[in-house]
C-alpha positions as CSV (number, residue, x, y, z in Angstrom):
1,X,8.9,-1.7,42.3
2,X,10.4,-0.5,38.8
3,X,8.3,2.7,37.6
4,X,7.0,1.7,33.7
5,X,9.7,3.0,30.9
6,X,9.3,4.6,27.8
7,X,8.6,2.1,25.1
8,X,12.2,1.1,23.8
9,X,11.6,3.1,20.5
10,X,12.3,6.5,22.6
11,X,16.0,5.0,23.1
12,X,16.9,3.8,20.2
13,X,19.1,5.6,17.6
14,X,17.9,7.2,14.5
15,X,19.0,4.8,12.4
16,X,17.7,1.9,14.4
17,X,14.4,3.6,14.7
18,X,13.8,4.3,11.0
19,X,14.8,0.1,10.4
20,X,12.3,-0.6,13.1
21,X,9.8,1.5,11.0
22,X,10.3,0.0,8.1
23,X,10.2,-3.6,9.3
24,X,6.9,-3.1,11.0
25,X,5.5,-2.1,7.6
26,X,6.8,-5.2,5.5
27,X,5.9,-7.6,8.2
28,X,2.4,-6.7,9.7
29,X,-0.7,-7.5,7.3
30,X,-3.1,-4.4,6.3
31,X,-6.7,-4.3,7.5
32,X,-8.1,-6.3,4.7
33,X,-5.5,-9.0,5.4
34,X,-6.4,-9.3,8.6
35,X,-10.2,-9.2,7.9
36,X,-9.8,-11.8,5.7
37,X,-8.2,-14.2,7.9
38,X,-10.5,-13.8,11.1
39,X,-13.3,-14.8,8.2
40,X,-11.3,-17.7,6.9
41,X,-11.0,-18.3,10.9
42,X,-14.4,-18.7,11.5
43,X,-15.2,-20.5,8.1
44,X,-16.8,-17.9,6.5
45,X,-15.6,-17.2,3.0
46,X,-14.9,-13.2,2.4
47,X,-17.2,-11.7,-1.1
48,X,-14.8,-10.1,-3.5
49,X,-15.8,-9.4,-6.6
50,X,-12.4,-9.0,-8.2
51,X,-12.2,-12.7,-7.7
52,X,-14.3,-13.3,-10.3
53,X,-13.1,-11.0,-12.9
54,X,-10.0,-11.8,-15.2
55,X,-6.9,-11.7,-13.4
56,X,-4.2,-8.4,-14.2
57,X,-1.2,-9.5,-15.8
58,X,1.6,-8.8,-13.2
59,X,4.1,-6.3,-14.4
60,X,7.0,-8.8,-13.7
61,X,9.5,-7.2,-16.0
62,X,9.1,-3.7,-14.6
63,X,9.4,-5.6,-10.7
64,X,12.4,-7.5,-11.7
65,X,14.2,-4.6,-13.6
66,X,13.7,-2.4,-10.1
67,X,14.8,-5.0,-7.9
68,X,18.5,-5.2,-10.2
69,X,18.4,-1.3,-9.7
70,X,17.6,-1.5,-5.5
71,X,20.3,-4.2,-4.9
72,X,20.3,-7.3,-3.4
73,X,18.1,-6.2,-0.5
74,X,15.5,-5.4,-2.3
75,X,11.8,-5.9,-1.9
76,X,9.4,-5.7,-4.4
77,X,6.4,-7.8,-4.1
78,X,3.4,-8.0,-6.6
79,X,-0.4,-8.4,-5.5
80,X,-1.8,-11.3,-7.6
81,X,-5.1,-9.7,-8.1
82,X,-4.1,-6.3,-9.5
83,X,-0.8,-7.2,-10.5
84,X,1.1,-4.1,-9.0
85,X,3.1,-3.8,-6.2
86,X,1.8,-4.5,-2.7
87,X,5.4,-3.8,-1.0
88,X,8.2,-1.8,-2.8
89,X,11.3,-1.2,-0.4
90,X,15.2,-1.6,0.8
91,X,15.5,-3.5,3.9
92,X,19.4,-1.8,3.5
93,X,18.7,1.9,2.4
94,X,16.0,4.4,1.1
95,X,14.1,4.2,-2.2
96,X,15.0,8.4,-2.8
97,X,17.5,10.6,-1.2
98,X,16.9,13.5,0.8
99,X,14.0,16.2,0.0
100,X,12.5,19.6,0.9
101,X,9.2,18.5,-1.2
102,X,6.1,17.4,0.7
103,X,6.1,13.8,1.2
104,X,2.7,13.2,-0.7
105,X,4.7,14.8,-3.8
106,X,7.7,12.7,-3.2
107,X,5.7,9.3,-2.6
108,X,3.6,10.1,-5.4
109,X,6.8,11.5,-7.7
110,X,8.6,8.3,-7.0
111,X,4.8,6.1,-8.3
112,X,5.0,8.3,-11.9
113,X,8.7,7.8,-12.1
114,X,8.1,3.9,-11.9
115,X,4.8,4.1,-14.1
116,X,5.8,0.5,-15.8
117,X,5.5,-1.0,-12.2
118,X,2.5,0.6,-10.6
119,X,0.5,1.4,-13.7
120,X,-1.3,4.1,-13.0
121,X,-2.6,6.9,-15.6
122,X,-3.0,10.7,-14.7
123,X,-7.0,9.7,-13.9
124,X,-6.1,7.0,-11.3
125,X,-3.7,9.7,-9.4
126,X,-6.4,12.4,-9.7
127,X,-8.6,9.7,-7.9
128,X,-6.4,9.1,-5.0
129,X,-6.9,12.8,-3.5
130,X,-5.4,14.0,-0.8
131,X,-3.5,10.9,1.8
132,X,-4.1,10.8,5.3
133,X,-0.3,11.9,7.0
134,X,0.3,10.9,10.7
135,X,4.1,11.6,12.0
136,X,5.5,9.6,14.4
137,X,7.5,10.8,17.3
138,X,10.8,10.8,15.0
139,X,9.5,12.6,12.4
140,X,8.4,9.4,9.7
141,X,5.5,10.7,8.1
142,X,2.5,7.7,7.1
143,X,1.1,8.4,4.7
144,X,-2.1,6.8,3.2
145,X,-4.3,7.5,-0.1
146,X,-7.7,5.6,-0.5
147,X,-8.2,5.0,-4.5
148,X,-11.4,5.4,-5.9
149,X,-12.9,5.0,-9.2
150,X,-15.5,7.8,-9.9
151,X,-16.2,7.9,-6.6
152,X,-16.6,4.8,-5.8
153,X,-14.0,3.1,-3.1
154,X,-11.7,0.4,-4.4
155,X,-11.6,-2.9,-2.5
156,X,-7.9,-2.9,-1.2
157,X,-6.7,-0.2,-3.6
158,X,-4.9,3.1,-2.4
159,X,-1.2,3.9,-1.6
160,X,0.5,3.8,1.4
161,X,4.4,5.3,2.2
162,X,6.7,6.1,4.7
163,X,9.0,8.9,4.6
164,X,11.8,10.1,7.3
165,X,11.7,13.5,8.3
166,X,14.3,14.7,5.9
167,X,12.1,13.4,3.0
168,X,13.5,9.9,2.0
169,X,11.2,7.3,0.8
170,X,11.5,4.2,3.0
171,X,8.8,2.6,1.3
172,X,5.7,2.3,-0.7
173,X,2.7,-0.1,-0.6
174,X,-0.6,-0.6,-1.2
175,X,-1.3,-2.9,-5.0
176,X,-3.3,0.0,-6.2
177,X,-6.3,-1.3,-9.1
178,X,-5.2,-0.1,-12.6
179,X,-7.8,2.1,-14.4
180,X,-7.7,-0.7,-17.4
181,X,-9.0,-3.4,-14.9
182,X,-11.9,-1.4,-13.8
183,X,-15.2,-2.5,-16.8
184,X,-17.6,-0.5,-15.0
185,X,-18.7,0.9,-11.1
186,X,-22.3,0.1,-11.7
187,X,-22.8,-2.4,-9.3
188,X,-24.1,-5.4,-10.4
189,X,-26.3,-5.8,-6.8
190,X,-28.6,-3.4,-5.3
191,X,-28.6,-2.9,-1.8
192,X,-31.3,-5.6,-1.1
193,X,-29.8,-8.2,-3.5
194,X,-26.6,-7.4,-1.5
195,X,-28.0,-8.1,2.0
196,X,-29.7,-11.4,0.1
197,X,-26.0,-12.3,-0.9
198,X,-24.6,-11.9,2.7
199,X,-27.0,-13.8,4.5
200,X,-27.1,-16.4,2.0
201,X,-23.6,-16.9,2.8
């Protein structure tokens, strides 16, 4: 009887490894996603309230003017909701070239650089804080921001990116909430009017 191997990703060239990376990223669905189906699953409808609010204009000149500037394999997908990118990448390259920076600064260098696409003022930066950064056995840093709006956790919102170890972007994701779509963080329920609401449904 054959001893268990390494999982293949051990074996596999750099190169291959980072494509693997990156792959993984476009293809599997984040935890909301996935949330959202096992509700739809079980015929229960999920409660956003961003449903019910005016939907963001998508910034589809900014996406199609950085799609001519990555090249034909290009990915840059736009979150109907908030209108800003859920998935920017190159299924053929790197979004930046090599860097010494820390890869919060270059994920974050690379959002300001493309403020037309992402849309997001100096405030909803501040607001991200610091991201969450867990390396992978080749070096790809993940990292992950959770936006909040005075405080308050945005549904969905945050930034995700993946970085090699020498400091090139692979990719960036997340459809991060605007400031200028955010009316107000008063919530319209209390906690009891909230638990009313789920049961109800």
């Amino acid at each position: 009887m054959f001893a268990p191997s390494l999982p293949i990703l051990v074996a596999l060239p750099a190169a291959r490894s980072l494509l693997l990376v990156l792959l993984l990223a476009l293809v599997l669905p984040s935890a909301a996603d996935a949330v959202g189906g096992a509700q739809r699953r079980e015929g229960q409808g999920g409660f956003d309230q961003r449903t019910g609010a005016p939907p963001v204009a998508p910034a589809t000149a900014a996406a199609r003017t950085l799609r001519a500037a990555l090249g034909p394999q290009a990915v840059v997908r736009l979150d109907a909701v908030t209108g800003t990118p859920r998935q920017v990448a190159r299924l053929d390259g790197f979004l930046t070239g090599p860097s010494t920076d820390s890869p919060a600064a270059i994920a974050l260098r690379y959002v300001q650089a493309h403020a037309d696409l992402f849309r997001l003022d100096a405030g909803d930066l501040a607001g991200l804080g610091s991201p969450t950064d867990v390396v992978s056995r080749g070096g790809t840093h993940h990292l992950r921001w959770i936006q909040r709006r005075d405080g308050v956790p945005v549904l969905g919102g945050g930034l995700r990116a993946h970085l090699t170890a020498d400091g090139r972007l692979l990719s960036v994701q997340g459809a991060p909430l605007p400031s200028t779509a955010v009316a107000t963080t008063t919530p319209r329920l209390d906690a009891a009017g909230a638990l009313r609401r789920v049961r109800r449904d």
